[in-house]
DOROVEX-114271 format. One line per 8 residues: number of its first residue (from 1); their letters; for each residue x, y negated, z of N, C-alpha, C, CB. Coordinates in steps of 0.1 Angstrom, whole numbers. Glycine has a CB too. Example, Ala and Ser with C-alpha at 12.3 -4.5 7.8 and 13.67 -1.06 7.14 Angstrom:
1	AS	132,57,78,123,45,78,132,33,78,113,45,90 | 128,22,71,137,11,71,129,0,79,141,6,57 .
//
This chain:
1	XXXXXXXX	35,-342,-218,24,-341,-209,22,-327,-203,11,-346,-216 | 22,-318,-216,21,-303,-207,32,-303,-196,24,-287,-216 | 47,-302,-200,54,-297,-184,49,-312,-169,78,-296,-188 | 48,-321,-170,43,-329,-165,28,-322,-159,44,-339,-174 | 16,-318,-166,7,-312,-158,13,-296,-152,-7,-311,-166 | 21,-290,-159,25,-279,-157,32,-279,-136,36,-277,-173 | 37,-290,-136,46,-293,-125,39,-295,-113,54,-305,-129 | 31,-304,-121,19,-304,-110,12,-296,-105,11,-310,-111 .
9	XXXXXXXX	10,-285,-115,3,-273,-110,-13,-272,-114,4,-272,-93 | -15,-285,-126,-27,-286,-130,-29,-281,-146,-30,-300,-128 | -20,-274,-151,-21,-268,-160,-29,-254,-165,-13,-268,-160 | -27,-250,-176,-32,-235,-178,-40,-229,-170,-24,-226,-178 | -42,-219,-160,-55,-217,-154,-66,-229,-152,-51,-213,-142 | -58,-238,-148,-72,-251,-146,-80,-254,-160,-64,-269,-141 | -70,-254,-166,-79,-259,-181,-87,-246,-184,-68,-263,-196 | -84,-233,-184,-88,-220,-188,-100,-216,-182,-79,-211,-185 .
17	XXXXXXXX	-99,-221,-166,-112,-218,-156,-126,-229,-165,-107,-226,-134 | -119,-240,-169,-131,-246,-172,-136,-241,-185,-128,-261,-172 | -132,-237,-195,-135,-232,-206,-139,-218,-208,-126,-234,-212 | -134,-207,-195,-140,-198,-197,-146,-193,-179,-129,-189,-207 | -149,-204,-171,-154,-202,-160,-169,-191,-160,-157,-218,-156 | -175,-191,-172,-194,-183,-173,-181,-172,-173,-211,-184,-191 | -175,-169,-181,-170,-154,-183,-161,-147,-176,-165,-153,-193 | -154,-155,-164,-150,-146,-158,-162,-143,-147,-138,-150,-154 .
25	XXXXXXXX	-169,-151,-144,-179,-151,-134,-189,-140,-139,-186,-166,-133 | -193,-137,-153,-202,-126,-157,-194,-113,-153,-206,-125,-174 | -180,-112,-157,-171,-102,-156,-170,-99,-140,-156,-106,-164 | -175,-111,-129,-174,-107,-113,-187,-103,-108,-170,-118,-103 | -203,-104,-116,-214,-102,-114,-216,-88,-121,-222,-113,-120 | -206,-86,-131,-209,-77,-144,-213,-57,-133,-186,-77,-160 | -199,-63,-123,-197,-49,-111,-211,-51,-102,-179,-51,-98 | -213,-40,-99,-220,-35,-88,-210,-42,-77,-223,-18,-88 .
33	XXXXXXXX	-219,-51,-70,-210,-56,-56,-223,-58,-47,-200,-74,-59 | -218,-46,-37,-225,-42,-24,-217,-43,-14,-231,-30,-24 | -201,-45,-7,-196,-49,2,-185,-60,-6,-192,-36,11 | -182,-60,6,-166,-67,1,-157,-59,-3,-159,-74,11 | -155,-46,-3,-147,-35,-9,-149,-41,-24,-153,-18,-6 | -160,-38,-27,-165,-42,-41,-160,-50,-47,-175,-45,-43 | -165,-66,-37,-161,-83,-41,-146,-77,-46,-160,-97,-25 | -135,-76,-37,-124,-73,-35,-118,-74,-47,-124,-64,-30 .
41	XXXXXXXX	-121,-57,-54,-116,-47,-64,-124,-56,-78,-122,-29,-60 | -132,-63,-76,-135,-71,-87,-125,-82,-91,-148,-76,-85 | -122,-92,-79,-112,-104,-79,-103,-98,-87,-105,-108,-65 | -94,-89,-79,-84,-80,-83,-84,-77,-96,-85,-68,-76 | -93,-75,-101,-92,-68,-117,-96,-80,-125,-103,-54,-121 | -103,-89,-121,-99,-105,-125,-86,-106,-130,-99,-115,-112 | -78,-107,-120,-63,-112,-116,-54,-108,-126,-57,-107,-103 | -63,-92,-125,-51,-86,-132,-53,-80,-150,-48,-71,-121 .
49	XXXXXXXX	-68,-87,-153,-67,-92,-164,-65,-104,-168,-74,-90,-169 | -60,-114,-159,-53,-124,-167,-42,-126,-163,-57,-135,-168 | -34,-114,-158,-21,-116,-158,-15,-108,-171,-16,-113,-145 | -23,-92,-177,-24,-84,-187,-23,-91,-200,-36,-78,-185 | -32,-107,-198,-38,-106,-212,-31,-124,-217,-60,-102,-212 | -24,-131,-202,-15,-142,-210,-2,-137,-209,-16,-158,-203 | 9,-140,-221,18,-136,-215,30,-150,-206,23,-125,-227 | 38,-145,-203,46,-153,-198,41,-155,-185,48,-164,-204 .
57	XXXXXXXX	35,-163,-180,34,-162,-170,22,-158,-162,38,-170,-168 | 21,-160,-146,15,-147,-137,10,-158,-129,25,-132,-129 | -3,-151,-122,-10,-151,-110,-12,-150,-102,-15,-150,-109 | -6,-156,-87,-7,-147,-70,-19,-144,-69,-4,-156,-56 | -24,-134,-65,-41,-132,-64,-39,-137,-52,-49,-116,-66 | -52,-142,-44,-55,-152,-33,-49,-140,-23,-72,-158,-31 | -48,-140,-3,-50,-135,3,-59,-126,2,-49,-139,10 | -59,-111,13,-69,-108,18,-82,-113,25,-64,-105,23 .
65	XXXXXXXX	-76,-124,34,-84,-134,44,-93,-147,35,-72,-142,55 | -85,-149,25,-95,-155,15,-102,-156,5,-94,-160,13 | -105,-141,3,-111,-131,-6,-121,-128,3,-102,-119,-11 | -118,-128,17,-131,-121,27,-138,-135,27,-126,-115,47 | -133,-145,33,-142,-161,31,-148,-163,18,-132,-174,33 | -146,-164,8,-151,-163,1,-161,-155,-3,-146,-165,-3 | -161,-146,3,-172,-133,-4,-178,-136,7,-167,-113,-6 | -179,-141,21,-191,-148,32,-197,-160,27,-184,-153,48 .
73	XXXXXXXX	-191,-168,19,-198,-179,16,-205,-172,2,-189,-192,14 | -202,-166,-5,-209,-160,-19,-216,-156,-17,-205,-152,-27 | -219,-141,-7,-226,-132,2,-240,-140,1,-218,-129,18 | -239,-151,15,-245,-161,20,-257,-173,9,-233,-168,27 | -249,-171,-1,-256,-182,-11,-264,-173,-17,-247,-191,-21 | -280,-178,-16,-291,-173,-20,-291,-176,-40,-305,-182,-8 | -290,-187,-40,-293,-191,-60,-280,-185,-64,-294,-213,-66 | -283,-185,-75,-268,-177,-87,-263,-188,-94,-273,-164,-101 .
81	XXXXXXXX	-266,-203,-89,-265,-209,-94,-247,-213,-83,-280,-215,-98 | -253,-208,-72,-244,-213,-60,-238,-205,-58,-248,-217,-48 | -239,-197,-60,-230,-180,-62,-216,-188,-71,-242,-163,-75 | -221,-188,-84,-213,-193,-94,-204,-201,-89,-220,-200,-104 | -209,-215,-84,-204,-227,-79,-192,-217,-69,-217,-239,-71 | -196,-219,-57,-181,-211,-51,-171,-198,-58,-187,-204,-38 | -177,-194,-66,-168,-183,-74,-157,-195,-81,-178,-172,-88 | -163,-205,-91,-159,-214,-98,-149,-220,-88,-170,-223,-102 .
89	XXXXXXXX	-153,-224,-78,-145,-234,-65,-132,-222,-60,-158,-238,-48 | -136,-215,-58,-124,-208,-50,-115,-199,-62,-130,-197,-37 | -119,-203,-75,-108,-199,-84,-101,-210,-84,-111,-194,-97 | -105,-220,-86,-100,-234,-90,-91,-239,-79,-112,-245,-93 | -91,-233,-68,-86,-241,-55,-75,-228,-53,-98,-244,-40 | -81,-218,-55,-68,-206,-50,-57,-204,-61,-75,-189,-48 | -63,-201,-72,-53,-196,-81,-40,-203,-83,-60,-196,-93 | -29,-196,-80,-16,-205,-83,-11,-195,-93,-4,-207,-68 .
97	XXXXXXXX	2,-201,-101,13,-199,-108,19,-193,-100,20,-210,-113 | 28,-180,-99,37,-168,-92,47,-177,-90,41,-154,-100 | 56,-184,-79,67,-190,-79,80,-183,-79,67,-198,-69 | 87,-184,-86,99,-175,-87,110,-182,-76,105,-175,-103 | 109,-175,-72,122,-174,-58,133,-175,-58,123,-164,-51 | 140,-188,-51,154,-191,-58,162,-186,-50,158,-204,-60 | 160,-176,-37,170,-173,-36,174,-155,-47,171,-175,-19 | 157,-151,-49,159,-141,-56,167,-145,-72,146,-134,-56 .
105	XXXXXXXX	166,-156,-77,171,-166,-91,186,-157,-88,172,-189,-89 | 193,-166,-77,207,-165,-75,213,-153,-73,210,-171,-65 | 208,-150,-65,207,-135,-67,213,-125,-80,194,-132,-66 | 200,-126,-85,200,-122,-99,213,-123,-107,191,-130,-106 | 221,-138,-106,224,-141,-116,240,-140,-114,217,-153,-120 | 244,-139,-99,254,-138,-91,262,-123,-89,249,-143,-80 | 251,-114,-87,253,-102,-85,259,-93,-98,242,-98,-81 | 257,-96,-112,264,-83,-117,278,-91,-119,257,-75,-131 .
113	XXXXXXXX	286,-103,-117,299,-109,-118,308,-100,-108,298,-125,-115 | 296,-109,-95,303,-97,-82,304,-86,-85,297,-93,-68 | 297,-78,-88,298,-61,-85,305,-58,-93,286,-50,-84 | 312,-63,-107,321,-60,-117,333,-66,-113,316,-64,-131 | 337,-72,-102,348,-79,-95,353,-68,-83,342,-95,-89 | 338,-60,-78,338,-54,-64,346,-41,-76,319,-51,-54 | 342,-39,-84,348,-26,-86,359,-23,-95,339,-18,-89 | 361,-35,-104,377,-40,-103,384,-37,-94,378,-54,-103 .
121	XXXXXXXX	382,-44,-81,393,-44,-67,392,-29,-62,388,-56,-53 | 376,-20,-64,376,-8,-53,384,1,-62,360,0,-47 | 388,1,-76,394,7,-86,409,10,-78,394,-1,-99 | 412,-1,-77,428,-1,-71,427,1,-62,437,-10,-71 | 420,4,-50,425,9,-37,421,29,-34,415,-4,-24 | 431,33,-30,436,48,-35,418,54,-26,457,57,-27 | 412,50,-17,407,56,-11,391,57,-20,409,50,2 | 387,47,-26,378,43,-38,381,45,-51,376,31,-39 .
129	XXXXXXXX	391,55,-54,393,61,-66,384,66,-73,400,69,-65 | 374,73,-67,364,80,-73,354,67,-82,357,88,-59 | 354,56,-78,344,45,-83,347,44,-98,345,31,-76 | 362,51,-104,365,46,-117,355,56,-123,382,48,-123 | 348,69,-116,341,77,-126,328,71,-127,340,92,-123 | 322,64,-119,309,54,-122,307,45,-135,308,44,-110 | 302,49,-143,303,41,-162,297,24,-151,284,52,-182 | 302,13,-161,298,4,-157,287,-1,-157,303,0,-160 .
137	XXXXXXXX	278,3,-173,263,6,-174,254,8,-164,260,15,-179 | 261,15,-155,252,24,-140,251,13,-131,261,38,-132 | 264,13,-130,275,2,-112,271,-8,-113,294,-4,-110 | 268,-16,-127,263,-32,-124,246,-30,-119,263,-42,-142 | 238,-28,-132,223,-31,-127,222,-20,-111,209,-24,-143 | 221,-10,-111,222,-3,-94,225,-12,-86,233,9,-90 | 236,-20,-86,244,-29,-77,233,-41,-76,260,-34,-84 | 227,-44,-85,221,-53,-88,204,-53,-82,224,-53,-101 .
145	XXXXXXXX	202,-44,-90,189,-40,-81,190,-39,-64,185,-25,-85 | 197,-28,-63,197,-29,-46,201,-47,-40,213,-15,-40 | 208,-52,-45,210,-64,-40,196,-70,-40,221,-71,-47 | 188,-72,-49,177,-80,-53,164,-74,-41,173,-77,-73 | 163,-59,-37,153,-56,-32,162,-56,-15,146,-43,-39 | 178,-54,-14,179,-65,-4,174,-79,4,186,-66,-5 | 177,-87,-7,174,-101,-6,157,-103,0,176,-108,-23 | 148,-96,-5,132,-89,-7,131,-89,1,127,-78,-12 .
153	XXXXXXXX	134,-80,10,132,-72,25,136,-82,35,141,-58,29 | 154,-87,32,155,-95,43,147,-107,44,169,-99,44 | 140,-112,33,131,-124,34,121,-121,38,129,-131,24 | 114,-112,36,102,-107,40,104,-102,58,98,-92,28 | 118,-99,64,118,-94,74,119,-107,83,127,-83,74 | 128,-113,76,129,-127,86,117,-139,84,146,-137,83 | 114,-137,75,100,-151,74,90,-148,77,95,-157,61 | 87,-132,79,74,-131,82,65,-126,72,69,-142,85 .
161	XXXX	71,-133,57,60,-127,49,54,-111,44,63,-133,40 | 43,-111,50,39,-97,44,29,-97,30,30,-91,57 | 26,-85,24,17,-87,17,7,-81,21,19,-84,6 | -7,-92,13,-18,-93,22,-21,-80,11,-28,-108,25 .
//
């Protein structure tokens, strides 16, 4: 049943919001919140105590743009009763599971075979001689990393995605 709700995306946070919904909500009342700078840096430190304090897995914190909507509808609601209610609602509706990215997966898991193949072959060619003095320790993860925050950029450059 868990990976089954887990799949669905109705797991862990959902069950967690309901059980500990007063307390994160005291913990977003607890700050002085006089703009949305405030709202903001409160969400935020929400987020980033419960990404701190479960382990394994993580939390996208919502947009920018829906951090501002919400803090107009919160703003706007006169009772604390309705305050709550949309705090409650837009955790429950925003909060996702961090999706791990398959082409960063492949990546990952592809890259130190290659680059211990790449320098296999640059070993023997007289002009890449110098690569034999690179310890392998170094040449793989380096190789590896730069490939991974390649992959990053070029997705972020061709899809559009920025961070909000």
């Amino acid at each position: 049943m868990g990976m089954i709700m887990s799949l669905m995306g109705k797991g862990g946070l959902t069950q967690m919001l309901h059980l500990d919904a007063g307390t994160l909500y005291s913990r977003l009342i607890g700050k002085d919140i006089k703009d949305f700078y405030d709202f903001h840096i409160a969400i935020l430190d929400i987020f980033n105590t419960l990404n701190s304090a479960l382990p394994g897995k993580h939390y996208d914190a919502p947009s920018h743009k829906e951090v501002e909507a919400c803090f107009e509808t919160w703003k706007n609601a006169k009772d604390p009763r309705t305050k709550k209610k949309v705090f409650i609602e837009f955790m429950m509706e925003r909060v996702n599971l961090s999706k791990l990215d398959d082409a960063m997966m492949i990546t990952g898991i592809v890259t130190p075979p290659a680059a211990m193949a790449a320098k296999r072959a640059g070993e023997k060619v007289p002009q890449l001689k110098v690569i034999k003095a690179i310890p392998d320790v170094l040449f793989v993860p380096t190789v590896t990393v730069l490939a991974l925050v390649t992959v990053k950029f070029s997705k972020r450059l061709l899809m559009g995605n920025t961070a909000s």
